[in-house]
N, C-alpha and C positions, 0 to 999 in steps of 0.2 A: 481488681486493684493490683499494678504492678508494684514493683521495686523501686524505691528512689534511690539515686545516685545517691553512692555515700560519700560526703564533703568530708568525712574523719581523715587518719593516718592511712588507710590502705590509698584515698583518693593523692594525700599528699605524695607519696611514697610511688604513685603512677610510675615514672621511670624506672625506679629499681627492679620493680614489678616487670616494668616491658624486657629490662635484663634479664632476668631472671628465667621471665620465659624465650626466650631468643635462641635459645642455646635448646636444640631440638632432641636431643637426650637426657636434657634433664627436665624437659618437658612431657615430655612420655612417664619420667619414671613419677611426676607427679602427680599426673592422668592417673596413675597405676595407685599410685597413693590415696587417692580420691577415693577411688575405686574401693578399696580396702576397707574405707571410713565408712561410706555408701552402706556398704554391704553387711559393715557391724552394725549401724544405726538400724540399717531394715530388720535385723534378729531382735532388736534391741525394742521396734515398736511393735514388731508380732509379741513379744511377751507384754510389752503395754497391753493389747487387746486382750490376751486372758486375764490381767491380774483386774482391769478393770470391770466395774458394777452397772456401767452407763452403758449402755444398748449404741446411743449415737456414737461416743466416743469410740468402741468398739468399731464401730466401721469405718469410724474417719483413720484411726491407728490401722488399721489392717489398709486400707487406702494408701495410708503414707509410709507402710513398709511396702506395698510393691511398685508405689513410686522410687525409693530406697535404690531395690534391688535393679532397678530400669534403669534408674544412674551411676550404677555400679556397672551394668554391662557395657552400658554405652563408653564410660571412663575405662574400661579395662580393652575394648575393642579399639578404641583410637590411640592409647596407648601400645596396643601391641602394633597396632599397622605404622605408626611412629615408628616404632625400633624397628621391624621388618626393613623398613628402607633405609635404615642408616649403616655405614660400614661397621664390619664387625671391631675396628680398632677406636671407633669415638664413644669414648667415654668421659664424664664430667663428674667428678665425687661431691660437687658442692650441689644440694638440692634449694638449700634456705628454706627450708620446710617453714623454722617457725615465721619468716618473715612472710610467708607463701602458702596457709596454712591450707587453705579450702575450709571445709566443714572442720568441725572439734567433735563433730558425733555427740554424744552422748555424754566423754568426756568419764566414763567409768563408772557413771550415775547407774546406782543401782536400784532399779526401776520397779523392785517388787516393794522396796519400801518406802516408796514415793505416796505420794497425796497424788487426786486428779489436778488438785493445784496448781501443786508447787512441780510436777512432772511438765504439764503444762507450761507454765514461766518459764521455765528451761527451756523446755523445748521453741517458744515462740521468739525468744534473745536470741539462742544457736539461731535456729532456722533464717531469724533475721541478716545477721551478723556474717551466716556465707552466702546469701543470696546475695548480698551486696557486693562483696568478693568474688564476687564470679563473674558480676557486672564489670567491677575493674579486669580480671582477666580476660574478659571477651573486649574489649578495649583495646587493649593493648595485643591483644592475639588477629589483629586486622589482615595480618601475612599469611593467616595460617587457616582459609574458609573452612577447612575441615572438621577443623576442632572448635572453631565458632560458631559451628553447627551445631555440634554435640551444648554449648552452652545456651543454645537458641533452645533447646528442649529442655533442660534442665531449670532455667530460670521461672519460669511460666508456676514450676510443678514448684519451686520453694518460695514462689511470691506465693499461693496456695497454703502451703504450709504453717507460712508464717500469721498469714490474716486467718484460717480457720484456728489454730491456737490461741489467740489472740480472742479470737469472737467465743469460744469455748469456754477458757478462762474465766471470763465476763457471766457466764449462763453459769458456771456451777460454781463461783465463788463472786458471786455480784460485790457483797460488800467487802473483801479479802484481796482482791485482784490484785489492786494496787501495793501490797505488803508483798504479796507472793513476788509480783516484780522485781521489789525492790531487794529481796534475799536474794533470787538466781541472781540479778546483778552484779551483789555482793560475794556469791559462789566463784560466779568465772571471773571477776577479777583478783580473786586468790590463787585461782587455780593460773591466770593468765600469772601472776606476780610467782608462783612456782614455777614453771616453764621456764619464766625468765632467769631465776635464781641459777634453774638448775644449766642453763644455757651457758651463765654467766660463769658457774662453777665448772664446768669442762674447760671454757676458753680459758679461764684462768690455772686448772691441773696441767693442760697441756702447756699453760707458759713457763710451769713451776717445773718440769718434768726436764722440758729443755734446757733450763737454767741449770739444772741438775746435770744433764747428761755432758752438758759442751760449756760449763764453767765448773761447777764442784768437783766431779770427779776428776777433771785433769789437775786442779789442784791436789787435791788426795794424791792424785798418782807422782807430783810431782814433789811432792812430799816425801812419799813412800821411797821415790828412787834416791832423795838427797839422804835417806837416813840411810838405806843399802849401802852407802859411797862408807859410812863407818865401821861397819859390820866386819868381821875379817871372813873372807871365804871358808866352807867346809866346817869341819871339827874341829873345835878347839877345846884342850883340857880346863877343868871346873878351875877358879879363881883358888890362886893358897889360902889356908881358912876359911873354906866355904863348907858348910856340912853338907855329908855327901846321904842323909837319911830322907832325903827330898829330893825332886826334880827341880827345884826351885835354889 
């Protein structure tokens, strides 16, 4: 069973997306980004495999951490062959990560205190959610055969992913399944509704910072220099009838 296109916001958003990746520096550093995620998931499903009790599950987890780590090399080797050929002076600071996310991994979930469950629903919503995303990426990456490569091998192993969690789920929570769903769902659209908050709180620190820097303070300062204009230069002697058992 593959991957259906996904009709949501990454499919609407297709352009920004092909922006986004166009720009072959911050395309690399994205790759590299993946790579990173890849590589924490796959630590993240070797401890799935020891904490769990179920013999199958145990091999499908250790399965889907060295698939993990396979998407990790492949994302970190077409990323570095990316930057190899580009001049050493093009650089791009804007990544849009969150608009650009790839995988969410794991996402911080700490996996010893998970249920086979509810670890599971997780893992089958993530697994869902960047396989589709990567569909958009390889889409819009039609310039680039290289790296549309790299997502020709990847996709295969996260439509995998996604339908044996999914079919697992079902075997050791028959009558729960659809609850457990329905909580991760509820997880990562808080966690999605954090991301954004905190996205929203930078753009807006950095608006309040500049308003500060190149409107307040020069009033301050302009302040500052009309009240100087009264002041009389140097030292001058204490006011008559001033006491002199203070600095004041």
């Amino acid at each position: 069973m593959g991957i259906e296109k996904s009709g949501g916001i990454d499919r609407v958003l297709q352009p920004l997306h092909r922006w986004i990746w166009s720009d072959a520096h911050r395309r690399a550093s994205k790759l590299l980004r993946f790579a990173s995620t890849e590589s924490d998931s796959g630590r993240d499903m070797a401890r799935a495999a020891e904490c769990t009790k179920d013999a199958l599950l145990r091999r499908l987890y250790l399965r889907h951490a060295q698939d993990e780590q396979k998407h990790a090399k492949l994302f970190t080797d077409r990323g570095r062959a990316i930057l190899a050929s580009l001049p050493g002076t093009s650089r791009n600071g804007f990544e849009a990560n969150w608009f650009s996310p790839g995988e969410r991994g794991l996402d911080d979930l700490q996996v010893d205190k998970e249920s086979d469950g509810s670890l599971l629903a997780f893992l089958h919503l993530s697994e869902r959610a960047g396989a589709r995303r990567f569909v958009v990426y390889q889409d819009v990456l039609s310039s680039d055969p290289e790296t549309c490569g790299v997502f020709d091998i990847v996709i295969p192993d996260e439509a995998f992913h996604t339908n044996y969690t999914l079919a697992q789920l079902k075997r050791v929570s028959p009558k729960n399944y659809v609850w457990h769903l329905a909580w991760a769902r509820l997880g990562r659209l808080w966690k999605g509704y954090l991301r954004l908050a905190s996205a929203l709180a930078n753009v807006m620190g950095g608006i309040v910072l500049t308003v500060q820097y190149f409107v307040v303070l020069p009033l301050f300062a302009m302040a500052a220099k009309r009240s100087a204009k009264h002041e009389l230069p140097g030292w001058s002697e204490a006011r008559a009838g001033a006491p002199l058992r203070s600095q004041y």
